[in-house]
C-alpha positions as CSV (number, residue, x, y, z in Angstrom):
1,X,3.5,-38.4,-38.3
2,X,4.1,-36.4,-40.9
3,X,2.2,-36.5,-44.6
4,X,4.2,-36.4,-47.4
5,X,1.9,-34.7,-49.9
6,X,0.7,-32.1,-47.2
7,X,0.4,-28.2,-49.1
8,X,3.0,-25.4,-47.6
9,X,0.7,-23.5,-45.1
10,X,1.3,-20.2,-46.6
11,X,-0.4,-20.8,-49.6
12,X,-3.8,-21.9,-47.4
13,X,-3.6,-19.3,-44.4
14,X,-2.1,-16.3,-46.2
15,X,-5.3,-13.8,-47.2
16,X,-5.7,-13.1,-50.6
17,X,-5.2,-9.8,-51.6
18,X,-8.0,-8.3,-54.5
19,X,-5.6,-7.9,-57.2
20,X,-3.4,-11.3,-56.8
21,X,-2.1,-12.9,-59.2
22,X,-1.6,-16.9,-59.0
23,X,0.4,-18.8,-61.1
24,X,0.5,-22.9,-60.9
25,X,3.0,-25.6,-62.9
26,X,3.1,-28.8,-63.1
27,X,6.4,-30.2,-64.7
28,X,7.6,-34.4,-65.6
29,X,10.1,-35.7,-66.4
30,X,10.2,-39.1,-67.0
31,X,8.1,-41.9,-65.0
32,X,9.3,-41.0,-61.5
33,X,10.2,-37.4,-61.3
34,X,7.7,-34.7,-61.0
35,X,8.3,-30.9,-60.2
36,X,5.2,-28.7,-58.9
37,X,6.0,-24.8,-58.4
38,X,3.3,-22.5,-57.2
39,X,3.6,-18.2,-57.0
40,X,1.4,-15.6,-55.6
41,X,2.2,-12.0,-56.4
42,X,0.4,-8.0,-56.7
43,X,0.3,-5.6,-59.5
44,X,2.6,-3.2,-57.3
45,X,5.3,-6.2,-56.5
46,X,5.4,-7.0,-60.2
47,X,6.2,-3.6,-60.7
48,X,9.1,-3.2,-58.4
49,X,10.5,-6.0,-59.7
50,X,10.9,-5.0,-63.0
51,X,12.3,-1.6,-61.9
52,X,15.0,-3.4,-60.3
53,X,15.9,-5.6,-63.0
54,X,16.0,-2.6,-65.5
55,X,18.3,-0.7,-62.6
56,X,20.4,-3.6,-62.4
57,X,20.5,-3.9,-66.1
58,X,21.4,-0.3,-66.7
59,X,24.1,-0.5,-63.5
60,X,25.3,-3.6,-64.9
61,X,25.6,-2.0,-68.7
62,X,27.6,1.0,-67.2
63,X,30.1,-0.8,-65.6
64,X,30.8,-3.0,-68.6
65,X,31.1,0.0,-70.9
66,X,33.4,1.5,-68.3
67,X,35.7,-1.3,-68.2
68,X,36.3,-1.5,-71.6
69,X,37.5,2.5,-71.7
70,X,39.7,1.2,-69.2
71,X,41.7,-1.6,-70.8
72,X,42.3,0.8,-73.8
């Protein structure tokens, strides 16, 4: 039988690294609805994701100049 407020395993068997960095929220709405989010991440992976949102940015700013050269 299963238990229906049981924790994801990853969060309590996954090692924690040094530098980790833990985030926790707790979000209601209303009486009856209730949204819990947790998120583990590093220095290094919070770096690499912003380098690829700025290369998708800069990719994504490129094209749309481009196409406007183009309709002209």
């Amino acid at each position: 039988m299963t238990d229906a407020n049981a924790r994801p395993a990853i969060f309590d068997a996954a090692p924690a690294h040094p530098e980790e960095i833990r985030s926790e929220f707790e979000l209601r709405v209303g009486k009856s609805i209730t949204l819990e989010g947790k998120a583990r991440i590093t220095p290094a992976g919070l770096v690499c994701s912003g380098l690829a949102v700025a290369l998708m940015g800069f990719g994504l700013g490129y094209l749309a100049r481009s196409t406007g050269r183009r309709a002209r």
